[in-house]
Structures are given as structure tokens and as C-alpha cells.
LOTOR-487310 format. One record per residue (C-alpha): residue in three letters; chain; z, x negated, y negated; residue number from 1. Coordinates in Angstrom, 3 decimals, m for minus. Layout:
LOTOR-487310
{r ala&c A&zz Z&xx X&yy Y&k NUM}
...
end
This chain:
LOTOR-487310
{r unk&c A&zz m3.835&xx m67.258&yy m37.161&k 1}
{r unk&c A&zz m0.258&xx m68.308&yy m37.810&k 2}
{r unk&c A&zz 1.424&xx m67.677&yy m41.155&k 3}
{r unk&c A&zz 1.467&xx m71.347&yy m41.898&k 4}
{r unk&c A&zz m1.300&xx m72.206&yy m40.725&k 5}
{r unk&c A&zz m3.568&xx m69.411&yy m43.350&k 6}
{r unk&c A&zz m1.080&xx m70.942&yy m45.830&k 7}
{r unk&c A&zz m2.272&xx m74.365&yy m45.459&k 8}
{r unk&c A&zz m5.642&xx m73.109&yy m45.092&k 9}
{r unk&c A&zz m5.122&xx m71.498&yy m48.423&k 10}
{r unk&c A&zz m3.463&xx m74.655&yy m50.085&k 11}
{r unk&c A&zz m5.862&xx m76.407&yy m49.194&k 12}
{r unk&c A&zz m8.701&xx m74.534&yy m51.170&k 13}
{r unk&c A&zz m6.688&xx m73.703&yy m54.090&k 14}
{r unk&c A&zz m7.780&xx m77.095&yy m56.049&k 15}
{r unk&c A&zz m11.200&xx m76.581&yy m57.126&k 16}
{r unk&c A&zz m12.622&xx m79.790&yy m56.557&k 17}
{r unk&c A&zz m11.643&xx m79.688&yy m53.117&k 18}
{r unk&c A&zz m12.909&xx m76.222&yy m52.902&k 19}
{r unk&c A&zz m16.437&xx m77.866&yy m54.137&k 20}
{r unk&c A&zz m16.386&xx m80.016&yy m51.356&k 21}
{r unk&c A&zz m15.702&xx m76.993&yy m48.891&k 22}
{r unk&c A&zz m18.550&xx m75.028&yy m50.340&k 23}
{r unk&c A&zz m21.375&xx m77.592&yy m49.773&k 24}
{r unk&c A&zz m20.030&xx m78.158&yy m46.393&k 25}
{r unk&c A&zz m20.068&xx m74.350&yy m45.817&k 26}
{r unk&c A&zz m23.680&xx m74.201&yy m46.943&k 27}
{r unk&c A&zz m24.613&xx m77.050&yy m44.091&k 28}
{r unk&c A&zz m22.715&xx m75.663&yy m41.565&k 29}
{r unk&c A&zz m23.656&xx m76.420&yy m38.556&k 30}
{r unk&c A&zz m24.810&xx m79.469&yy m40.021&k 31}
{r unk&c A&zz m22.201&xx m82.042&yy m41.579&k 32}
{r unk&c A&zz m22.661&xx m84.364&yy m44.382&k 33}
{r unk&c A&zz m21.523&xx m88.158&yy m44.992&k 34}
{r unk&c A&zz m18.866&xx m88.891&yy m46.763&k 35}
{r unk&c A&zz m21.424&xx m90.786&yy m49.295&k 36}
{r unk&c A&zz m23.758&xx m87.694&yy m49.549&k 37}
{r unk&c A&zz m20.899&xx m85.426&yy m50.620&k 38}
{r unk&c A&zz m19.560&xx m87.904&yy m53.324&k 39}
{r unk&c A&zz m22.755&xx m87.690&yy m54.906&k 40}
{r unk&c A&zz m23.195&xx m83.937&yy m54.245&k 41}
{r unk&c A&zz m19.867&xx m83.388&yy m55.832&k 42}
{r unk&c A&zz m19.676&xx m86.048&yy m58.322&k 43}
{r unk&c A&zz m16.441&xx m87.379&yy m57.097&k 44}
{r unk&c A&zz m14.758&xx m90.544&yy m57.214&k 45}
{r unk&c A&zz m14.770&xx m92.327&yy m53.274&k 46}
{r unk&c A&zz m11.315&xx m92.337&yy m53.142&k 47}
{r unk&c A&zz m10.549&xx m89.246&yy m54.771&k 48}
{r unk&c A&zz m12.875&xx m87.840&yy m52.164&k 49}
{r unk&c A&zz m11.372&xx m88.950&yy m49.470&k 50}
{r unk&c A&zz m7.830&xx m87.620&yy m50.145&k 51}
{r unk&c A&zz m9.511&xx m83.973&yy m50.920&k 52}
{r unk&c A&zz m11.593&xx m84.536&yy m47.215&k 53}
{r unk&c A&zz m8.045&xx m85.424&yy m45.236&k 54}
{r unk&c A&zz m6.057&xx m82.506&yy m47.078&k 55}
{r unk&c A&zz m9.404&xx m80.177&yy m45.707&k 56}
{r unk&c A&zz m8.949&xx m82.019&yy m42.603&k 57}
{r unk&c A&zz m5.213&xx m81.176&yy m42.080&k 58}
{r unk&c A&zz m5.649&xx m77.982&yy m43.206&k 59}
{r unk&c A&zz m8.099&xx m77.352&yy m39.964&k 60}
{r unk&c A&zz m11.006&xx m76.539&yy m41.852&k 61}
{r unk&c A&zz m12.698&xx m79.253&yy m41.883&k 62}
{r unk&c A&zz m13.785&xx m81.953&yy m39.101&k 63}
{r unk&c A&zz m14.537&xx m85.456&yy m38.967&k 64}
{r unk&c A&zz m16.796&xx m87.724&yy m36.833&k 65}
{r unk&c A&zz m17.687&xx m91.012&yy m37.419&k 66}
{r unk&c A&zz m21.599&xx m92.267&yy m36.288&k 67}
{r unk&c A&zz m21.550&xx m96.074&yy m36.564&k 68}
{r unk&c A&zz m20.440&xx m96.933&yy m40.049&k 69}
{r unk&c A&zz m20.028&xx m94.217&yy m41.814&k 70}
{r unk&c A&zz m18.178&xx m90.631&yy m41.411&k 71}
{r unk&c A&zz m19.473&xx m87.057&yy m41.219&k 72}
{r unk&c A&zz m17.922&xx m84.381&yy m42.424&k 73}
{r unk&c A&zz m18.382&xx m80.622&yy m40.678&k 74}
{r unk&c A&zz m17.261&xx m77.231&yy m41.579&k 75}
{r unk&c A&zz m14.959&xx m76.102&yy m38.502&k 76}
{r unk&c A&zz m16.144&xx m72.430&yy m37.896&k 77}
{r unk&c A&zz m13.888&xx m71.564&yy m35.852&k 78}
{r unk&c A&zz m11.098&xx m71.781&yy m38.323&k 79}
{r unk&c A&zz m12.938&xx m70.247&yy m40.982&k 80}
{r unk&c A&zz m13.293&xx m66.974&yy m39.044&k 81}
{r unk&c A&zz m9.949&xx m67.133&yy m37.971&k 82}
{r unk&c A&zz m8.931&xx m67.102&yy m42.226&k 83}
{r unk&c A&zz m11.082&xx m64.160&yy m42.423&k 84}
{r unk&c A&zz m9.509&xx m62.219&yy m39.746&k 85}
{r unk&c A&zz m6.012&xx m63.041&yy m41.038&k 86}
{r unk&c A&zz m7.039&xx m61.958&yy m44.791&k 87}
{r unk&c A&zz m8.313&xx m58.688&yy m42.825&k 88}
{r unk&c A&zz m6.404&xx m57.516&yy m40.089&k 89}
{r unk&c A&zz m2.926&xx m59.328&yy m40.919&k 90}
{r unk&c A&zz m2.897&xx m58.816&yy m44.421&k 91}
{r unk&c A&zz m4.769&xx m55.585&yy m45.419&k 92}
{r unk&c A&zz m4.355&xx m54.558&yy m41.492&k 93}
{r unk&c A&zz m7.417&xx m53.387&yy m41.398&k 94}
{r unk&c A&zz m7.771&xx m51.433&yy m44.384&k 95}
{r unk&c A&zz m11.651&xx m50.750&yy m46.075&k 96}
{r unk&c A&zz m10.683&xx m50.861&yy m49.590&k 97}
{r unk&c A&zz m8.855&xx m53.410&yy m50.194&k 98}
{r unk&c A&zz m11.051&xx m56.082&yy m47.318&k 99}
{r unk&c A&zz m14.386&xx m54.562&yy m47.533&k 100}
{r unk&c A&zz m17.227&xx m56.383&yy m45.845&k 101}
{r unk&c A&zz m18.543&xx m59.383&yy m46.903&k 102}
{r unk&c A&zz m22.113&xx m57.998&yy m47.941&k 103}
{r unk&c A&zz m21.221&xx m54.530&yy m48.863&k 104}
{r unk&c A&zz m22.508&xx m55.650&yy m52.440&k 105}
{r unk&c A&zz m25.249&xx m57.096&yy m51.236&k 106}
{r unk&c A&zz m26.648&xx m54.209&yy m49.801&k 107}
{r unk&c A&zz m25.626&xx m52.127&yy m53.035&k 108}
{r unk&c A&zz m27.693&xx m54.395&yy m55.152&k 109}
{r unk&c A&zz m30.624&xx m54.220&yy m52.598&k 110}
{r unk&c A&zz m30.220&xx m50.210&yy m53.097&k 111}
{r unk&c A&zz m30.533&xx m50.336&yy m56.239&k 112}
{r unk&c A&zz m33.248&xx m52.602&yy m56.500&k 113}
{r unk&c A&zz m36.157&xx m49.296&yy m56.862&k 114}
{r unk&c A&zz m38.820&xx m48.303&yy m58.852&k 115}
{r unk&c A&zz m36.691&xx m46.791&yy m62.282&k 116}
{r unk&c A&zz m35.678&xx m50.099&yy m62.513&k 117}
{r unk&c A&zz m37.377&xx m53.210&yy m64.033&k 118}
{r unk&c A&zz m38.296&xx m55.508&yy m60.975&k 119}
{r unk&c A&zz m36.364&xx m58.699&yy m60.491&k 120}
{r unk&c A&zz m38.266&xx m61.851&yy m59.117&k 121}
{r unk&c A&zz m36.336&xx m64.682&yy m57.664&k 122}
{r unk&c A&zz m37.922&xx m67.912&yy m56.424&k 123}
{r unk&c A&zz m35.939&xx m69.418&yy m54.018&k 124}
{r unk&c A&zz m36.004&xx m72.845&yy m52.386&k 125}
{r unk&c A&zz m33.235&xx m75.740&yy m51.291&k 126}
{r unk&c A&zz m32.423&xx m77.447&yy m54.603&k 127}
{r unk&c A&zz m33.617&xx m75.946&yy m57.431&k 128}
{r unk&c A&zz m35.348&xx m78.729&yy m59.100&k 129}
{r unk&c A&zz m38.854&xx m78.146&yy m59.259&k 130}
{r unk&c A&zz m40.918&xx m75.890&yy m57.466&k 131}
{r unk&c A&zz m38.999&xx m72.506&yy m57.766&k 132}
{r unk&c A&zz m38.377&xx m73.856&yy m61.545&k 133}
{r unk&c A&zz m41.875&xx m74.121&yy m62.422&k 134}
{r unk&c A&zz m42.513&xx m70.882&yy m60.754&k 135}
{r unk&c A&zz m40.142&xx m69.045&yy m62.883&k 136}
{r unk&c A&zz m41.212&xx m70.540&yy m65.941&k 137}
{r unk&c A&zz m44.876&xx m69.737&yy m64.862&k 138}
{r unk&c A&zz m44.434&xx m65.937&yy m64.045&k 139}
{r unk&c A&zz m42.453&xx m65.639&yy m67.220&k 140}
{r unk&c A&zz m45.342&xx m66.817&yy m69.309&k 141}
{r unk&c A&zz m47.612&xx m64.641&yy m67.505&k 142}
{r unk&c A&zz m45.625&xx m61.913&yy m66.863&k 143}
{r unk&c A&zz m41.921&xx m62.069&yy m68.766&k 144}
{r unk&c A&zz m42.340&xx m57.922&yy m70.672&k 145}
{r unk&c A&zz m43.061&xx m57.065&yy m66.376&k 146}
{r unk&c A&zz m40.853&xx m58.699&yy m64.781&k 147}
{r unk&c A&zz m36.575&xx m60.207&yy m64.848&k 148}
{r unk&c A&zz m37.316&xx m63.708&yy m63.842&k 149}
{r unk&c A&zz m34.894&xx m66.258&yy m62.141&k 150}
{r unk&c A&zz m34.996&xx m69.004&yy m59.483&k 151}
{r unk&c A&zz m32.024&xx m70.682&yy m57.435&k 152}
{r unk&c A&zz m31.703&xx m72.871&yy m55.062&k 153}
{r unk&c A&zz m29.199&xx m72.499&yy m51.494&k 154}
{r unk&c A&zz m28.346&xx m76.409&yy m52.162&k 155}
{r unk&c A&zz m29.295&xx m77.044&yy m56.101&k 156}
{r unk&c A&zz m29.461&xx m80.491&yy m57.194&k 157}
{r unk&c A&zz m30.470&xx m80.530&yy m60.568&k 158}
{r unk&c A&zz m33.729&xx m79.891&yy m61.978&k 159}
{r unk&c A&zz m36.302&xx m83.219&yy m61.907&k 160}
{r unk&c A&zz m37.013&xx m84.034&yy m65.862&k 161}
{r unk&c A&zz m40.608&xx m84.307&yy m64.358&k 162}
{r unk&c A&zz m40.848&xx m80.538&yy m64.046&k 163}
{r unk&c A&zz m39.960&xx m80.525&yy m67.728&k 164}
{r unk&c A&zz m43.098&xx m82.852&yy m68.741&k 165}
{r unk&c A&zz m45.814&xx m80.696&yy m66.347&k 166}
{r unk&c A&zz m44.621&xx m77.396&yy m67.922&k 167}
{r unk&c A&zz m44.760&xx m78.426&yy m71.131&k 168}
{r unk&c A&zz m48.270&xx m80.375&yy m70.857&k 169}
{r unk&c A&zz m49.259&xx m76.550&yy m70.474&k 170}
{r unk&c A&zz m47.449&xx m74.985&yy m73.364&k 171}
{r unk&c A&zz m45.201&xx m73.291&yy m70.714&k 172}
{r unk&c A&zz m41.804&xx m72.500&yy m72.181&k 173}
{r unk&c A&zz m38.991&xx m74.238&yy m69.815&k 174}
{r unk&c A&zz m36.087&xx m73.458&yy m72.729&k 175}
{r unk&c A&zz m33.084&xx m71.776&yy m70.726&k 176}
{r unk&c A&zz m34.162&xx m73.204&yy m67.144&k 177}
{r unk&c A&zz m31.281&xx m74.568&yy m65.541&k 178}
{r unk&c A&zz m30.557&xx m75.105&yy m61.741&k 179}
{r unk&c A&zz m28.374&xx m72.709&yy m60.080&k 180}
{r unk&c A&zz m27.118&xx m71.162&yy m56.351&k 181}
{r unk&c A&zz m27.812&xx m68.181&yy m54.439&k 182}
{r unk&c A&zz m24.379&xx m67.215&yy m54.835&k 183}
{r unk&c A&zz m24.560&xx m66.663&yy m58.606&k 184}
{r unk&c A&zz m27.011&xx m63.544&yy m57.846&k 185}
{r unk&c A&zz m25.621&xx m62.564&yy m54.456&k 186}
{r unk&c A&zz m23.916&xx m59.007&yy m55.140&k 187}
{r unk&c A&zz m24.271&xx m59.471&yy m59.062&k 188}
{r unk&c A&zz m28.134&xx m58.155&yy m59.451&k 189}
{r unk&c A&zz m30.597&xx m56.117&yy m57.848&k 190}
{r unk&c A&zz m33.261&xx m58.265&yy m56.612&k 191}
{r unk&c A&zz m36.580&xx m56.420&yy m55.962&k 192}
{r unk&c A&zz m38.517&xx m59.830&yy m55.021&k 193}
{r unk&c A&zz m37.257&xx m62.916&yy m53.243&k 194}
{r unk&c A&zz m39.580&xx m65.378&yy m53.075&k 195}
{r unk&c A&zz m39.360&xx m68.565&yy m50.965&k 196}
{r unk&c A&zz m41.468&xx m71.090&yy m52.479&k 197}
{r unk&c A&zz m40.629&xx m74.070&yy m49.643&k 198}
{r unk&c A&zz m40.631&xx m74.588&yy m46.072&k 199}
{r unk&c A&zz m36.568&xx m75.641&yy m45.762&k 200}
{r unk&c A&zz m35.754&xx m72.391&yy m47.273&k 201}
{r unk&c A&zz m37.584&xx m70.508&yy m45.581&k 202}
{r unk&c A&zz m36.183&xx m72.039&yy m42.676&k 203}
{r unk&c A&zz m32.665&xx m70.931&yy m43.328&k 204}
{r unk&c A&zz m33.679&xx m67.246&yy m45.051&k 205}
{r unk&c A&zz m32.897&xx m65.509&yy m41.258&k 206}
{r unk&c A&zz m29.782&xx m66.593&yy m41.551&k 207}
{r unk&c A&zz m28.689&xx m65.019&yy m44.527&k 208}
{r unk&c A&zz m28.225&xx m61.216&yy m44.903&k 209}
{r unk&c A&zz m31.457&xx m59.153&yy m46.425&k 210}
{r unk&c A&zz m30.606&xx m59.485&yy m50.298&k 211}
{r unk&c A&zz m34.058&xx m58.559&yy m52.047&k 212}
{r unk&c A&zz m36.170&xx m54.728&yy m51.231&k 213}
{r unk&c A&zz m39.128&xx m57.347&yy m49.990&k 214}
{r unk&c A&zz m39.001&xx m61.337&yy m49.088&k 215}
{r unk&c A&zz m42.142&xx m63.404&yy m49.838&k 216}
{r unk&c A&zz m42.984&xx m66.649&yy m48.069&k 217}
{r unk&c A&zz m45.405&xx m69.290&yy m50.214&k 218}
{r unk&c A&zz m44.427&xx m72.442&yy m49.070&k 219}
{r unk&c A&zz m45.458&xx m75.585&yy m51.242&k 220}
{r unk&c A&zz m45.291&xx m79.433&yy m50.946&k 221}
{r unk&c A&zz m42.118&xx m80.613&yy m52.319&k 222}
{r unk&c A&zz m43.251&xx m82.992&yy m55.508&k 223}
{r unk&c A&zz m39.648&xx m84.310&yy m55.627&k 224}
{r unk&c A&zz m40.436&xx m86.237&yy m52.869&k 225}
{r unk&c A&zz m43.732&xx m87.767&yy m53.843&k 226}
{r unk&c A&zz m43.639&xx m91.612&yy m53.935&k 227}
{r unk&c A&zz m45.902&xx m94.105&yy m55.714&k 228}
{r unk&c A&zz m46.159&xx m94.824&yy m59.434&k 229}
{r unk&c A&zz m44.992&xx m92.538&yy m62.140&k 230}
{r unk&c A&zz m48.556&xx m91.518&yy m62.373&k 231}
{r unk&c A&zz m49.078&xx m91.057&yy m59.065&k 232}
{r unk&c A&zz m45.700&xx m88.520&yy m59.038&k 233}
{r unk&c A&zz m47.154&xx m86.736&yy m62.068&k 234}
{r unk&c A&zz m50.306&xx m86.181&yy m60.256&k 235}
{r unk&c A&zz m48.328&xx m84.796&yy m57.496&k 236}
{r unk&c A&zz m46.265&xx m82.558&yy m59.867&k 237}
{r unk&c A&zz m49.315&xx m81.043&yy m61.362&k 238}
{r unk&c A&zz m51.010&xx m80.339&yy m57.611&k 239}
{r unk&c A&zz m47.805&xx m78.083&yy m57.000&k 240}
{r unk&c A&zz m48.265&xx m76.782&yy m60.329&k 241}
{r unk&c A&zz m51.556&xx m75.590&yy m60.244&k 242}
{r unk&c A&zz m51.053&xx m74.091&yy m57.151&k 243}
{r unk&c A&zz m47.841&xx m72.153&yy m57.777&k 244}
{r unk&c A&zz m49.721&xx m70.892&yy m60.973&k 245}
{r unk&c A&zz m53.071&xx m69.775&yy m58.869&k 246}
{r unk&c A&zz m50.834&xx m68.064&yy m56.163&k 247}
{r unk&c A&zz m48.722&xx m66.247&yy m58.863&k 248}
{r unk&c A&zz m52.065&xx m64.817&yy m59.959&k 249}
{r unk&c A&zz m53.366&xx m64.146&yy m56.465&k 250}
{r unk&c A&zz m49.775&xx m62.130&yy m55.959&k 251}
{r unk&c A&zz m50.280&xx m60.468&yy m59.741&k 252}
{r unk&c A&zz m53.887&xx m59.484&yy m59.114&k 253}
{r unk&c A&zz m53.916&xx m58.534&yy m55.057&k 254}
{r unk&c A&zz m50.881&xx m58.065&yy m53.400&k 255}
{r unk&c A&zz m48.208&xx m56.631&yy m56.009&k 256}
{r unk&c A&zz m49.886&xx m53.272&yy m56.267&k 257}
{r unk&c A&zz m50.358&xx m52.911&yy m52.930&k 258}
{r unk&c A&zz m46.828&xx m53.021&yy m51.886&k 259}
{r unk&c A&zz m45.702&xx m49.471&yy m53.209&k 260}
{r unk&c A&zz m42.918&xx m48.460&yy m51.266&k 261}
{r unk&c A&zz m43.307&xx m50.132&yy m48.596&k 262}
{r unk&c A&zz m40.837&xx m52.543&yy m46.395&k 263}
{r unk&c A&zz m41.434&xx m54.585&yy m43.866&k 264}
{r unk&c A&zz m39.002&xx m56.372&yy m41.206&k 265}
{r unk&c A&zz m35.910&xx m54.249&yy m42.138&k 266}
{r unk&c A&zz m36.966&xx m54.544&yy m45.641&k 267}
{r unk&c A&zz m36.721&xx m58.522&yy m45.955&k 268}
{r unk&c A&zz m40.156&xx m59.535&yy m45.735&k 269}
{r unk&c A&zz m43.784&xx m58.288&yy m47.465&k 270}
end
């Protein structure tokens, strides 16, 4: 990569909104994403929007196709790559210390994630909004003086006020839940159990480098989604629930003592 061009690269992702809009297009990436689905992703004005998408766009970072009406957005790869390389070989030529790998804290955390430590649960799914929230809030009633609880989400989107009303309808506690990413626990903690509580996660977990001592798999219907009345949504919310609540046991009761030491799959699933 050319000296100009990694400084327009770099220009280009020095205003944080913009840099907002690279980051969710990042996290789709193969994938793209309309120009309407980022505005509401991001929060951002149309037209502001669309001058942060043309500065990404002559920067070579980002592409554009249109399909019919509307345009899509994509995260060019290729270029991305080539920014690392030039941060790496062209700038610290190549020198560990000051361009270490990308996961090197990562795998740190996932070191350190053993048994003199208290275990850290995460539930992970897409956005964040319900089921990984009411599993945290769930295990934390049951389990909170065992256990460092969090969930996150690889896309959040804000957590569904109807997750609120079927925790509380319990007496579950859901002070202090907010939505949040991946990346906020990525190198920062030692997770000891990652726990993917939907199918679209799940989906995307092998392409993300081992960051938990033992990955879980409980996929759930997403409630989000439910359609129908308000009562017919609530009944759908308390489904997921109950059954979130009954596996947590099953996990507490059955499996949790039995994993020991034990790793499976390179240490990413049990």
C-alpha cells in the first residue's frame, strides 16, 4: 500500500461516526448492508450518511452496489488487509512489539481463564436484546456468588423493553443489563464459558478466534421476532424464558461438574 493511499485510508476512519459506519460493515463482511439499514444501525442523519459512505468509498475501503432501488454498502477486504500490512511491515517493519498479532490478547485472556479464578459466563447471540439478556439475568439470580455474569451480542441492537416485563413478572433482577458487543470483552477478560444462546451466532462463532476455555451451543427461538398481539409476543417471550431458565438448571445440575479440565475442539467447544 502506497503512502497516500494508508493516509486516506486513515483519514478516512479518524471521524468517529464514520468509523461507526465502518465497524458494522466490518462485522457483515462478506455481507453488505443498505444504505437505509445502516442509518438506522448508526443513528445517522440520510444525508449525513451518505457523505461519511462516499469519503469510505474514496478512501477504498468501502464498496458500493446498487440492487434496484436502493444501494449496498460492502466492506472491501482486500484493502483492509492491505492497511494491516502497511501498519506492520511498512511502519513497524516487521517488528513483534510494537505490531503484535491481532489475538495475542485473546489467547492471554483464554490462558488465564483456569480454575484459581472465578469462572466467567458469557451468553452470546446477534443483538443482544433478549435471549442472551434474560439468560444473564437468570444465571445471576441463580447463581451470581458462582459465577461473573455478562452477555453481548456480535451485532447488538438494543435490548427489547419486553425482556424487561418477563424478568420482572419473575422477581428476576434486570438492574445494570444493558446491550453490548463482543469487542468490549475481546482481550479485556478471561472468559471461562461462552455460551451461544441462538442459531445466527452460532453460525458465525467458527469464524471468530477461540476466546472462552469451552464454547456452549443452546440455541433458542428468537422472541424478538414473534408476531401477533402484544399478548401473543408476551407468550412467546415467556416460552424462551422458561426454557433458558430450565436449560440453565440442566447445565447447573448435569453438565458443569462434569467438565473438569477438559477441552474439546481446540478448546472452543464442550
Amino acid at each position: 500500500m502506497e503512502m497516500s493511499t494508508a493516509a486516506r485510508a486513515l483519514d478516512a476512519l479518524s471521524q468517529p461516526s464514520r468509523l461507526e459506519v465502518f465497524r458494522w460493515l466490518v462485522r457483515e463482511a462478506p455481507r453488505g448492508l443498505p444504505a437505509g439499514v445502516l442509518a438506522e444501525r448508526t443513528a445517522t442523519p440520510a444525508s449525513t450518511l451518505s457523505f461519511h459512505l462516499k469519503h469510505l468509498v474514496s478512501a477504498g475501503l468501502v464498496r458500493s452496489q446498487r440492487h434496484g432501488r436502493s444501494i449496498c454498502y460492502s466492506l472491501d477486504d482486500d484493502a483492509l488487509r492491505e492497511l494491516f500490512w502497511f501498519l506492520g511491515e511498512d511502519c513497524c517493519q516487521g517488528r513483534t512489539e510494537l505490531c503484535p498479532p491481532f489475538t495475542e490478547r485473546i489467547d492471554a485472556r483464554v490462558a488465564e481463564a483456569d480454575d484459581r479464578t472465578t469462572p466467567t459466563v458469557l451468553f452470546l447471540c446477534s443483538h443482544n436484546s433478549a435471549r442472551s439478556q434474560i439468560a444473564e439475568a437468570l444465571l445471576r439470580h441463580k447463581a451470581g456468588d458462582r459465577f461473573v455474569v455478562h452477555s453481548a451480542g456480535l451485532r447488538p441492537a438494543g435490548i427489547d423493553p419486553m425482556t424487561f416485563e418477563v424478568l420482572d413478572e419473575v422477581g428476576i433482577d434486570a438492574t445494570g443489563l444493558r446491550s453490548q458487543d463482543l469487542g468490549e470483552f475481546l482481550g479485556k477478560v478471561p472468559i471461562h464459558h461462552a455460551i451461544v444462546v441462538c442459531e445466527a451466532a452460532d453460525a458465525d462463532c467458527p469464524k471468530l478466534h477461540p476466546f472462552a476455555k469451552y464454547r456452549t451451543s443452546w440455541p433458542f427461538p428468537d422472541p424478538v421476532a414473534a408476531t401477533g398481539s402484544i399478548e401473543e409476543r408476551r407468550a412467546t417471550f415467556r416460552r424462551v424464558r422458561d426454557a433458558i431458565d430450565a436449560r440453565l438448571d440442566h447445565w447447573l445440575v448435569h453438565e458443569l461438574p462434569s467438565l473438569g479440565g477438559e477441552r474439546t475442539r481446540g478448546a472452543r467447544e464442550a
